[in-house]
DORO-380633 format. One record per residue (C-alpha): y, z, x; residue number from 1; residue in one letter; chain. Coordinates in pm, 1 decimal, decimal comma. Layout:
((Y; Z; X); NUM; a; A)
...
This chain:
((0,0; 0,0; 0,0); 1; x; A)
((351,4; -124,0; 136,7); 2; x; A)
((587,4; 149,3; 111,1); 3; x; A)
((978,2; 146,9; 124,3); 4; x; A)
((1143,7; 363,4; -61,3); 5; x; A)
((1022,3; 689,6; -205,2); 6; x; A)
((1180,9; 894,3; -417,0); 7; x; A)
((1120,4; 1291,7; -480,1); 8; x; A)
((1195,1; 1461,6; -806,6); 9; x; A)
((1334,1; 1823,8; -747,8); 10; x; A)
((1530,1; 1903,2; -393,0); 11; x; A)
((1385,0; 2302,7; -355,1); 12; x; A)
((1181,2; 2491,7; -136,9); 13; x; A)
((898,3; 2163,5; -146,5); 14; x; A)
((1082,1; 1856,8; -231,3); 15; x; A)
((1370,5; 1917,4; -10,5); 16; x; A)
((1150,2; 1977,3; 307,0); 17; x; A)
((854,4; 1689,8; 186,3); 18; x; A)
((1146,6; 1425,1; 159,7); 19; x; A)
((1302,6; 1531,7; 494,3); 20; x; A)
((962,4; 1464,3; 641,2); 21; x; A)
((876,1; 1122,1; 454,5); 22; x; A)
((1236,2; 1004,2; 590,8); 23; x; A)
((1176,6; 1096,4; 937,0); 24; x; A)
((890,0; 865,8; 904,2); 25; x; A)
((1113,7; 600,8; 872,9); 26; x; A)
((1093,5; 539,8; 468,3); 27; x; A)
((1410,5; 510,3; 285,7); 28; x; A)
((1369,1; 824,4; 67,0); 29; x; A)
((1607,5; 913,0; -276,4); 30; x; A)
((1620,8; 1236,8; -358,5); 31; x; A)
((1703,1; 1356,8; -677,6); 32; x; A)
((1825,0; 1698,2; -834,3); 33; x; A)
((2030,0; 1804,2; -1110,5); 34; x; A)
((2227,4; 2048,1; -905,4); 35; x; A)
((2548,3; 1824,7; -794,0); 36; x; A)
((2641,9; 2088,5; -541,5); 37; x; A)
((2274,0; 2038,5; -404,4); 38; x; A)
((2326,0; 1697,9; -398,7); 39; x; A)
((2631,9; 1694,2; -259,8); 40; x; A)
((2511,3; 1951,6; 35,7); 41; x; A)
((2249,2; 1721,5; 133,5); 42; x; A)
((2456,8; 1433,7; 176,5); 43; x; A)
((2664,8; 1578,7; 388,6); 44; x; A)
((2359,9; 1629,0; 593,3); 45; x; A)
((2344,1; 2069,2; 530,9); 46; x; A)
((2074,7; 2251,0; 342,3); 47; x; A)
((2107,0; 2488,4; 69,6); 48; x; A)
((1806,0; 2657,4; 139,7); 49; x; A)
((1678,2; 2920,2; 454,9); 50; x; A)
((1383,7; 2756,5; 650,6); 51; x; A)
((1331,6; 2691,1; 974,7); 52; x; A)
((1442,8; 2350,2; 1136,5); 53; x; A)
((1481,1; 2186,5; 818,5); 54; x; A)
((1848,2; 2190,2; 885,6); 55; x; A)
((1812,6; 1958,9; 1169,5); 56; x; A)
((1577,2; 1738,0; 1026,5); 57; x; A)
((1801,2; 1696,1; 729,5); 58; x; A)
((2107,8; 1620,4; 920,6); 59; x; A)
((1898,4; 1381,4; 1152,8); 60; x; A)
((1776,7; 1174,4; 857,0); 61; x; A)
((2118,1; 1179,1; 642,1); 62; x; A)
((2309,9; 1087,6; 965,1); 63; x; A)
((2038,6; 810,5; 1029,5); 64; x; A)
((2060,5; 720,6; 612,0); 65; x; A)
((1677,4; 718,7; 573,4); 66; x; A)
((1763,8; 1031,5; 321,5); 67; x; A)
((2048,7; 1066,7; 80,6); 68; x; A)
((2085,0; 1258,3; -267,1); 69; x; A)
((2162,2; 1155,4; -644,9); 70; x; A)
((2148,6; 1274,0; -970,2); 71; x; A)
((1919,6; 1071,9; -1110,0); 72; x; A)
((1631,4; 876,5; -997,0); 73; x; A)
((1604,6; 530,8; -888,7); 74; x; A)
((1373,0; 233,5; -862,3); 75; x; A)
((1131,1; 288,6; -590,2); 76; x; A)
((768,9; 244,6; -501,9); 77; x; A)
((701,1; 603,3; -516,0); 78; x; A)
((809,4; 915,0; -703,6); 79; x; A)
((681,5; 1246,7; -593,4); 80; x; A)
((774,6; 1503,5; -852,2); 81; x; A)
((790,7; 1830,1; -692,9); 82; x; A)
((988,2; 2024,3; -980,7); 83; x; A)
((932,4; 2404,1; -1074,2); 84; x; A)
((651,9; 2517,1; -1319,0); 85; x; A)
((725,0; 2871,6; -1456,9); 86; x; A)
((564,6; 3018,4; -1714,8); 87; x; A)
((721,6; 3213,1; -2063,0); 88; x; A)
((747,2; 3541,9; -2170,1); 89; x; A)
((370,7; 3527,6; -2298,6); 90; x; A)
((252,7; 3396,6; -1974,4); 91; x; A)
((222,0; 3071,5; -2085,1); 92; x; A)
((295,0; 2790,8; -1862,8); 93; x; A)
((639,4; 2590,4; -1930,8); 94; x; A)
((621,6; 2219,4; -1830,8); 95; x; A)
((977,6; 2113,7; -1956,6); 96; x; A)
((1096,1; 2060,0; -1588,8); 97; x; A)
((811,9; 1794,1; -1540,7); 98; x; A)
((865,4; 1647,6; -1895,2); 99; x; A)
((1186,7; 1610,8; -1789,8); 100; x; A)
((1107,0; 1452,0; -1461,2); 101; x; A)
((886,1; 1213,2; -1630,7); 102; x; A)
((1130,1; 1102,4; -1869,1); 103; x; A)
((1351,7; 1011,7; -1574,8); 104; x; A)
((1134,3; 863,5; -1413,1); 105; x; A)
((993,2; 624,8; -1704,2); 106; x; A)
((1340,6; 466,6; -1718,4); 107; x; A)
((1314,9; 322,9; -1396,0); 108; x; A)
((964,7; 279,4; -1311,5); 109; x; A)
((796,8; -50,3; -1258,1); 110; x; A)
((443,6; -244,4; -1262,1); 111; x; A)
((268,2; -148,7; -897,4); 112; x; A)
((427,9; 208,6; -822,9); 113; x; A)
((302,0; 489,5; -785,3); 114; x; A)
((415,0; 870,7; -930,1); 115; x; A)
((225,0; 1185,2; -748,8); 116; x; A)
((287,9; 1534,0; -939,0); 117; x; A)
((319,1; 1767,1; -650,4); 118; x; A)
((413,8; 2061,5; -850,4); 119; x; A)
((202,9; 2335,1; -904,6); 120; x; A)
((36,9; 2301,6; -1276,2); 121; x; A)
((-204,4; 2381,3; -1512,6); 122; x; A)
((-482,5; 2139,0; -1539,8); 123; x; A)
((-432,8; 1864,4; -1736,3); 124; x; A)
((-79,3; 1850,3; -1644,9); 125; x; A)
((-121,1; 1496,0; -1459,4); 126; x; A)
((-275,6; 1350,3; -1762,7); 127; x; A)
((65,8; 1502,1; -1954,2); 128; x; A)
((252,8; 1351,8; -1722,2); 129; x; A)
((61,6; 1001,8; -1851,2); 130; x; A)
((130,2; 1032,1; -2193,4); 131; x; A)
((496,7; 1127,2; -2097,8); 132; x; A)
((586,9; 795,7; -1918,1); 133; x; A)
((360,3; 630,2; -2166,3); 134; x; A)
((549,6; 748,2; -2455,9); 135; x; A)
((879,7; 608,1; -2303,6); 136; x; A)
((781,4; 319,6; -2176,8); 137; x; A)
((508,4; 116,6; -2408,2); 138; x; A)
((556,2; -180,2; -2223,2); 139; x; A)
((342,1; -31,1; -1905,0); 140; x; A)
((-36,8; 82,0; -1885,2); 141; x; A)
((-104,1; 403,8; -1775,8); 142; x; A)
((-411,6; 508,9; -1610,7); 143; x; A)
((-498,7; 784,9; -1827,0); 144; x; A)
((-574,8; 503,9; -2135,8); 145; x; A)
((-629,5; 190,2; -1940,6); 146; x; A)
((-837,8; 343,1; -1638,0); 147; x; A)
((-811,4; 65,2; -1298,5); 148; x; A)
((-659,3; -175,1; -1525,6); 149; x; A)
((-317,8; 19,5; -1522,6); 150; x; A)
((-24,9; -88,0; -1369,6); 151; x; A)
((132,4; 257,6; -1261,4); 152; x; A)
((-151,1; 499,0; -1052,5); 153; x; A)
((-77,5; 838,8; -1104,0); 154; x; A)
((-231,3; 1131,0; -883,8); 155; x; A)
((-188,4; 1476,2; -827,3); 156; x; A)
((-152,2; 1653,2; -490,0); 157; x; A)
((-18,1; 2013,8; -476,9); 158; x; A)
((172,8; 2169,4; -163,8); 159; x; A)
((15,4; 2399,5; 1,1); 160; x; A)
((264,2; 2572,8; 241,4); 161; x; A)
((382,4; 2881,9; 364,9); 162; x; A)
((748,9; 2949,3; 335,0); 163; x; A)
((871,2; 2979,7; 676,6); 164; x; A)
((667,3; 2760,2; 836,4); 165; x; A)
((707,8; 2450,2; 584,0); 166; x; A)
((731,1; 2176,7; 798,3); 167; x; A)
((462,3; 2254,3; 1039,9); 168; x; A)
((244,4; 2278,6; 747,5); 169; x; A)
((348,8; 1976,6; 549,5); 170; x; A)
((234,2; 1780,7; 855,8); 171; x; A)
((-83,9; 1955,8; 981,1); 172; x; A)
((-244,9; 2102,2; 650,3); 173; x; A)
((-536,1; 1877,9; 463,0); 174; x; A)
((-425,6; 1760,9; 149,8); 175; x; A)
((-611,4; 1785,7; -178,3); 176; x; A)
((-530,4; 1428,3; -364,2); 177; x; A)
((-698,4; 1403,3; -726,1); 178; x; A)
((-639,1; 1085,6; -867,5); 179; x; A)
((-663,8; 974,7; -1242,2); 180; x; A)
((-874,0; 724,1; -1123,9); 181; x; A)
((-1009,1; 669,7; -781,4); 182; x; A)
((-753,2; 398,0; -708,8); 183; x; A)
((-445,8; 618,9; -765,5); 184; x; A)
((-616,1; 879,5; -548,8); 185; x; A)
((-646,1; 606,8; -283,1); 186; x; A)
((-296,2; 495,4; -322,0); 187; x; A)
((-186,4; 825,4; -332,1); 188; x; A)
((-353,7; 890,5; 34,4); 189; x; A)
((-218,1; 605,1; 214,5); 190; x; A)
((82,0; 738,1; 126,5); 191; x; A)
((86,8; 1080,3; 257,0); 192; x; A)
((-126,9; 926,6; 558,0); 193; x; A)
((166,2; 849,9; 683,0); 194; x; A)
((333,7; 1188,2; 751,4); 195; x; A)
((-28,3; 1392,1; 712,5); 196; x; A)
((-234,8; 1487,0; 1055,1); 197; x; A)
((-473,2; 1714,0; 830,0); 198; x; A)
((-754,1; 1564,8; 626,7); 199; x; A)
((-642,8; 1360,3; 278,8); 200; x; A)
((-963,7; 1461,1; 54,6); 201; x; A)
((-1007,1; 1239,1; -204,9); 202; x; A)
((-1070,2; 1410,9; -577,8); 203; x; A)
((-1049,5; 1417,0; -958,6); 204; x; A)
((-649,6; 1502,2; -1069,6); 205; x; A)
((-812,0; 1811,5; -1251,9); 206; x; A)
((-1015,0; 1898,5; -986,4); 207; x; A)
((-705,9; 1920,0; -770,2); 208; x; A)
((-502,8; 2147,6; -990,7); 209; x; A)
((-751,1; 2355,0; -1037,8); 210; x; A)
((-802,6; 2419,6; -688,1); 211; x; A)
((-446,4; 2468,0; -635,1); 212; x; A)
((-486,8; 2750,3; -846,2); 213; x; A)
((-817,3; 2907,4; -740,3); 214; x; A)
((-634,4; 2932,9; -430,6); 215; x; A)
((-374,8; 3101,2; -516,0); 216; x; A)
((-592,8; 3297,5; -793,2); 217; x; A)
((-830,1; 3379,6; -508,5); 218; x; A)
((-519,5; 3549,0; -240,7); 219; x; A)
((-384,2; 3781,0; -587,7); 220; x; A)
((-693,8; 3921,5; -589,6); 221; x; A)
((-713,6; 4039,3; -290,2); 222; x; A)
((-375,5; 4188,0; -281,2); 223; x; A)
((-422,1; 4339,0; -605,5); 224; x; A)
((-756,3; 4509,7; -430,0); 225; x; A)
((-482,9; 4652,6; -127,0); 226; x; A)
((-242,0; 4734,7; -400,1); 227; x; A)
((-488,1; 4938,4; -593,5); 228; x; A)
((-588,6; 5114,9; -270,7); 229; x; A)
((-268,7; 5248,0; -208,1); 230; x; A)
((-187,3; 5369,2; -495,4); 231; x; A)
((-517,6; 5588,2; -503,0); 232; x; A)
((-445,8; 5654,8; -160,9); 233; x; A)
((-104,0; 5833,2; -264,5); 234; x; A)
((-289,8; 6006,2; -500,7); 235; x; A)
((-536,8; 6169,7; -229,3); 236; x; A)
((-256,1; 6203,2; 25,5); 237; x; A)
((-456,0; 5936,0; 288,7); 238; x; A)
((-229,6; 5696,3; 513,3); 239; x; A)
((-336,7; 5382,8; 327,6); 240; x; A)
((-162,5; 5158,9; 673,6); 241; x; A)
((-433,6; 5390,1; 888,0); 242; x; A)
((-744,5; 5353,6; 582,1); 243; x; A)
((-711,0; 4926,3; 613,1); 244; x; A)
((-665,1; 4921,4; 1011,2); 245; x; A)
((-1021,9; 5149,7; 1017,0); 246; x; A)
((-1161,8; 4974,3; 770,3); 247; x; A)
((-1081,5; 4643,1; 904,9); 248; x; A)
((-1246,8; 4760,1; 1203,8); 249; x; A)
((-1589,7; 4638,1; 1009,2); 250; x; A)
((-1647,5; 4274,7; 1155,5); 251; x; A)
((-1688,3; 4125,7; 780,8); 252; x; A)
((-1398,1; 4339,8; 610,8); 253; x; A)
((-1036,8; 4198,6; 572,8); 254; x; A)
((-843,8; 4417,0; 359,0); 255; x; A)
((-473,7; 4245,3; 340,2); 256; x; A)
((-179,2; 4495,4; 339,6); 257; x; A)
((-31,0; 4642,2; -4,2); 258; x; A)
((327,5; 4595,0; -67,8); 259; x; A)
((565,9; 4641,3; -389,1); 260; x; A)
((398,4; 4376,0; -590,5); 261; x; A)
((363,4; 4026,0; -585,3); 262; x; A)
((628,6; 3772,5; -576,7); 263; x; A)
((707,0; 3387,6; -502,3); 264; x; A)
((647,4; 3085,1; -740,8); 265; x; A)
((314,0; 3078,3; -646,7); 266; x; A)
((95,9; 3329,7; -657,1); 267; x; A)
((303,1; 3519,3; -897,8); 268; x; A)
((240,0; 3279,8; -1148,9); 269; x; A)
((-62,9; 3043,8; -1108,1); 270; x; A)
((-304,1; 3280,3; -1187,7); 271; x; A)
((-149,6; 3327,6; -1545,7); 272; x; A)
((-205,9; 2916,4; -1552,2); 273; x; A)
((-592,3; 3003,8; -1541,5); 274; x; A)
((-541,2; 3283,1; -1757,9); 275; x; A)
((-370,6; 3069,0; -2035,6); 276; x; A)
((-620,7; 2855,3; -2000,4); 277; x; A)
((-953,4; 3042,0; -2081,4); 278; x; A)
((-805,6; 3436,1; -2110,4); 279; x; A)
((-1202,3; 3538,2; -2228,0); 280; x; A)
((-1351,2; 3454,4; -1920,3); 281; x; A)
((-1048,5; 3503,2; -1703,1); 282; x; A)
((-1083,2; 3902,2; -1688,8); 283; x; A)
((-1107,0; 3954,6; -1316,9); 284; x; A)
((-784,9; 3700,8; -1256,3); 285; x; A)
((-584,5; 3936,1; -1540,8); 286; x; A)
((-667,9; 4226,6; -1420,6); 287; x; A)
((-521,3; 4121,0; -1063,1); 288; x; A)
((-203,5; 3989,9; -1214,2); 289; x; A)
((-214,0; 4338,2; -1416,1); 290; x; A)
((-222,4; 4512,8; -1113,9); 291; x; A)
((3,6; 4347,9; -865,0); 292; x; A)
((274,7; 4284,7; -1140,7); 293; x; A)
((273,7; 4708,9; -1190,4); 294; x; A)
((313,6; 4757,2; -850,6); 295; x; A)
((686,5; 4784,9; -920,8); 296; x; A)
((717,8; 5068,9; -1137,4); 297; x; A)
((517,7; 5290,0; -896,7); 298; x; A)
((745,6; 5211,5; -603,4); 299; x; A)
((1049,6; 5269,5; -856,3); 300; x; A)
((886,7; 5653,4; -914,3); 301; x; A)
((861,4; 5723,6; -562,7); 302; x; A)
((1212,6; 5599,7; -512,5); 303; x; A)
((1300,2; 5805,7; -797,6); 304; x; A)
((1187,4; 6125,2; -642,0); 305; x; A)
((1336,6; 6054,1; -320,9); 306; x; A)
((1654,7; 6030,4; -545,3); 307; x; A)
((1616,6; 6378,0; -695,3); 308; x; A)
((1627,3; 6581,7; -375,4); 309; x; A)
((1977,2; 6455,4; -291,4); 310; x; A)
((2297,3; 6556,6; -482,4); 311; x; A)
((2437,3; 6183,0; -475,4); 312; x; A)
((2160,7; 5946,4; -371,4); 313; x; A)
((2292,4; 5634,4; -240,5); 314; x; A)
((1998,2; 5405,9; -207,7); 315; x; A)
((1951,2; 5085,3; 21,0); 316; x; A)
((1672,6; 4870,4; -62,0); 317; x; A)
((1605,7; 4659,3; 230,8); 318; x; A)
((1521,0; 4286,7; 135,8); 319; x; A)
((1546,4; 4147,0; -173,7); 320; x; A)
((1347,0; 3800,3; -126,7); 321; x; A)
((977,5; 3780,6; -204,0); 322; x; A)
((846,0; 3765,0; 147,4); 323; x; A)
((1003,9; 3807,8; 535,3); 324; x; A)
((1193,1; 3575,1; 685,9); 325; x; A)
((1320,5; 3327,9; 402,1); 326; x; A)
((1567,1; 3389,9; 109,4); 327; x; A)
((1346,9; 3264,5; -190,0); 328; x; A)
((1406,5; 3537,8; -447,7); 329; x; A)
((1142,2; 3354,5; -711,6); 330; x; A)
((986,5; 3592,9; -880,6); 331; x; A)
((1048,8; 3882,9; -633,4); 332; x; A)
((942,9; 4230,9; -701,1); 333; x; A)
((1161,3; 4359,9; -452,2); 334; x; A)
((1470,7; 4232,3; -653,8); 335; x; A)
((1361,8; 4331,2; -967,8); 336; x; A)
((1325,1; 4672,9; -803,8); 337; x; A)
((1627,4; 4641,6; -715,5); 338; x; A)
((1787,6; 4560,6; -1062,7); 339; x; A)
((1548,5; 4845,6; -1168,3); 340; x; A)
((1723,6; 5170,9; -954,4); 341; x; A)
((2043,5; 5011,6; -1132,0); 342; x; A)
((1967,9; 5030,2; -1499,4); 343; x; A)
((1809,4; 5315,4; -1483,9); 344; x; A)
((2119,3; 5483,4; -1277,1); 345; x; A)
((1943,4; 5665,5; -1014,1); 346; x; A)
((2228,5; 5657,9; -801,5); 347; x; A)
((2444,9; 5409,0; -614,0); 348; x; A)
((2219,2; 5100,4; -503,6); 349; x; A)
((2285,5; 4891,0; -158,7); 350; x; A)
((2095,0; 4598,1; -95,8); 351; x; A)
((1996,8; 4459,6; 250,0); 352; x; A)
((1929,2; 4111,6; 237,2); 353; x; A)
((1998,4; 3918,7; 582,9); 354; x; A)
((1890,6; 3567,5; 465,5); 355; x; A)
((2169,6; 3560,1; 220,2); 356; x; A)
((2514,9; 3573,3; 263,5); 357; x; A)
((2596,1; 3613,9; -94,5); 358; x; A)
((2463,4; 3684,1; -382,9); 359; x; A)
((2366,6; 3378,1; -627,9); 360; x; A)
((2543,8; 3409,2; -941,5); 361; x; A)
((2246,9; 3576,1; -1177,4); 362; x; A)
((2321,5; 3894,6; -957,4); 363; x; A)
((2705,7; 3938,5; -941,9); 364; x; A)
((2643,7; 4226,2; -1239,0); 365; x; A)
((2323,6; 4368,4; -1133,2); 366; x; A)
((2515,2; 4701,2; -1030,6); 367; x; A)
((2405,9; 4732,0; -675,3); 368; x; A)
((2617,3; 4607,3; -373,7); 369; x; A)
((2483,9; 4339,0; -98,7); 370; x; A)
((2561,5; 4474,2; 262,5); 371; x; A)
((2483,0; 4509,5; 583,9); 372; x; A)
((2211,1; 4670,0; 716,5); 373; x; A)
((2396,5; 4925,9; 967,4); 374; x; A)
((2653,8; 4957,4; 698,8); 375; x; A)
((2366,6; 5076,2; 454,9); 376; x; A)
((2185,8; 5302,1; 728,2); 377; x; A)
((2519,0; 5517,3; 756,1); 378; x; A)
((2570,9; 5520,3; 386,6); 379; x; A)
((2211,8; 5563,0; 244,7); 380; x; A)
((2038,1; 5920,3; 255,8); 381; x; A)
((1744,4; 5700,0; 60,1); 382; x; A)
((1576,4; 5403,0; 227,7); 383; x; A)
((1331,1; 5204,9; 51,7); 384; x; A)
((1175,5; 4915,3; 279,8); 385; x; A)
((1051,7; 4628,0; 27,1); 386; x; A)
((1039,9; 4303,4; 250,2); 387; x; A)
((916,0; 4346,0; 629,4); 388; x; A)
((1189,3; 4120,9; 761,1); 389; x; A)
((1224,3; 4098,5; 1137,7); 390; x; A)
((1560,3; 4271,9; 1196,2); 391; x; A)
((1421,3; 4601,7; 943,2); 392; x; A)
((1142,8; 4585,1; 1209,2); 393; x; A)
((1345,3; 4699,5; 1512,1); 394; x; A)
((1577,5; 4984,3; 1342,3); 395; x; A)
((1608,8; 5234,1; 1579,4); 396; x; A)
((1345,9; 5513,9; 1411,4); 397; x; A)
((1652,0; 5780,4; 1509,2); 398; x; A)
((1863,8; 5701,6; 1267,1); 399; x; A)
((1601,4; 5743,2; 1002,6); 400; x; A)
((1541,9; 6122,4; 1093,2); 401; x; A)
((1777,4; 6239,6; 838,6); 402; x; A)
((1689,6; 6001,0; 536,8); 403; x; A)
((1435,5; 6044,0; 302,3); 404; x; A)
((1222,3; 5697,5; 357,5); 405; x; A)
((994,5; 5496,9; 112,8); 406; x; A)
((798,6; 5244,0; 302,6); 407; x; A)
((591,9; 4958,0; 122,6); 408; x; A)
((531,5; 4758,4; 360,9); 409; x; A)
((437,3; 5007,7; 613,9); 410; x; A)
((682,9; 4921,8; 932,1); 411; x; A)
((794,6; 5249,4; 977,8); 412; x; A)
């Protein structure tokens, strides 16, 4: 397949990076968001988002004008749709952003291209996807009716990176490619041959999301198991930090490390997709979710009796994204924590979030104040570590002697 322009649906934490890396392949590459001042940041060749190096390969590409932004997509050969999925209040999944997408797309797609759904998504989302850009455009065949005989291939190929290390990972990690038929998986692997060093594995489009998924499904689990352990470790008064490095010592035993809860688009939410799906045989995949998404409220008590043994607690919550090192706040228990120890008045709240020099917009009223972190040591008689960032990692342990200190993520 002859590629020469692609264009990629959604300019976040995936789409940004994957179209950086497609241009620097030497692809003319549109991408699209419906943020202006995202699209406007990209063209002037800056990010709007914290991870490493994509600034420079962003600038490199704009400057070179093998990437530029717009509002709306255009015709191309290939349209990667990498657009949030979150789910509603009931846990069920929401796929207005790729309904959206699709109906973008349909108005300029042609006979011979090709549209991969990268987001993350229930299965049977790809077939949706189908009927979408069928429904809008009855003068094409799509594959999910007309098989090999249709004129657009659709796929479906997840990301599967860790924030922080995007671009290494976009490049060496296999890629699961599941195809509505075997010829759009096909098409769909030359295409991210040309970036990919890890294996392209060729598979069924709801094999693909489901694996996706289990993957995701399969890591909550496992944290859920580390965040149950500490919490009956409290309860007994045993070092849970101390209980995991012993019992890790057992050469088939990897117990991950407990933290607040569970955060990120990812594994925060796909399990709930499974869930949704079949919630009767689903119990062990609900309980998890049950478990990591009460993490929260247990840190919040332990912060709250910190609280009481001080006449005016001032408390600094240090970190506020969902994991170290980026600024992704999706679905972070560490910020709703945060919001938490406001509304329920506790005392004054300071938040430590060095990734961020601001706070977006859904925050400004939250009731707790974004600062430094030696501004917030010499305030705060509470500390409450809920994101093992690098800098939090080499506070000098002195100037926590008089503080009252609530580690989750066991640095300290």
């Amino acid at each position: 397949m002859l590629t020469t322009k692609v264009s990629v649906i959604g300019l976040g934490y995936i789409g940004l990076p994957t179209a950086a890396v497609i241009a620097s392949r030497g692809i003319k590459v549109c991408g699209v968001d419906v943020s202006s001042e995202t699209v406007d940041t990209i063209n002037r060749g800056e990010v709007h988002i914290v991870e490493p190096d994509l600034d420079i390969v962003v600038r490199s590409t704009v400057m070179t004008q093998a990437l530029r932004a717009t509002l709306a997509p255009e015709p191309s050969d290939v349209f990667i749709v990498a657009v949030p999925t979150p789910f509603a209040a009931d846990h069920q999944p929401d796929l207005s952003h790729i309904q959206h997408a699709a109906r973008a797309i349909a108005q300029v797609v042609k006979k011979g291209d090709l549209v991969i759904l990268e987001s993350t998504s229930p299965v049977g989302a790809t077939e949706k996807l189908c009927e979408w850009i069928a429904d809008a455009r009855a003068d094409l065949r799509l594959p999910h009716v007309h098989g090999e005989e249709a004129d657009v291939s659709v796929a479906h190929c997840p990301e599967r990176v860790l924030p922080g290390n995007i671009l290494k990972e976009l490049v060496d990690n296999d890629r699961i490619i599941g195809g509505i038929t075997r010829r759009c998986a096909e098409r769909a692997r030359d295409l991210y041959e040309i970036f990919v060093k890890g294996d392209c594995i060729l598979t069924t489009a709801r094999t693909a999301e489901m694996a996706k998924l289990s993957e995701n499904a399969f890591r909550d689990v496992n944290i859920a198991f580390a965040n149950e352990l500490s919490l009956i470790c409290d309860d007994s008064d045993i070092d849970v930090w101390e209980l995991i490095r012993l019992a890790n010592l057992h050469p088939r035993v990897h117990i991950l490390n407990p933290g607040p809860g569970v955060g990120g688009h990812c594994i925060a939410v796909d399990p709930w997709f499974i869930v949704s799906s079949n919630p009767e045989k689903a119990r062990l995949i609900k309980m998890a979710r049950t478990v990591n998404d009460s993490k929260p409220v247990f840190v919040l008590e332990k912060v709250a009796e910190a609280a009481d043994q001080f006449k005016e607690p001032v408390i600094a919550c240090l970190g506020l994204a969902f994991k170290a090192n980026i600024d992704d706040l999706r679905e972070s228990p560490a910020l709703a924590i945060c919001r938490d120890l406001c509304a329920r008045g506790i005392g004054e709240v300071l938040a430590v979030e060095p990734n961020l020099s601001a706070l977006p917009a859904s925050e400004q009223d939250a009731g707790y104040e974004l600062t430094s972190l030696p501004d917030a040591l010499q305030r705060a008689n509470v500390i409450v570590v809920l994101v093992d960032h690098d800098q939090f990692r080499t506070v000098d342990r002195d100037l926590l002697n008089s503080k009252v200190v609530v580690d989750t993520r066991g640095i300290y």
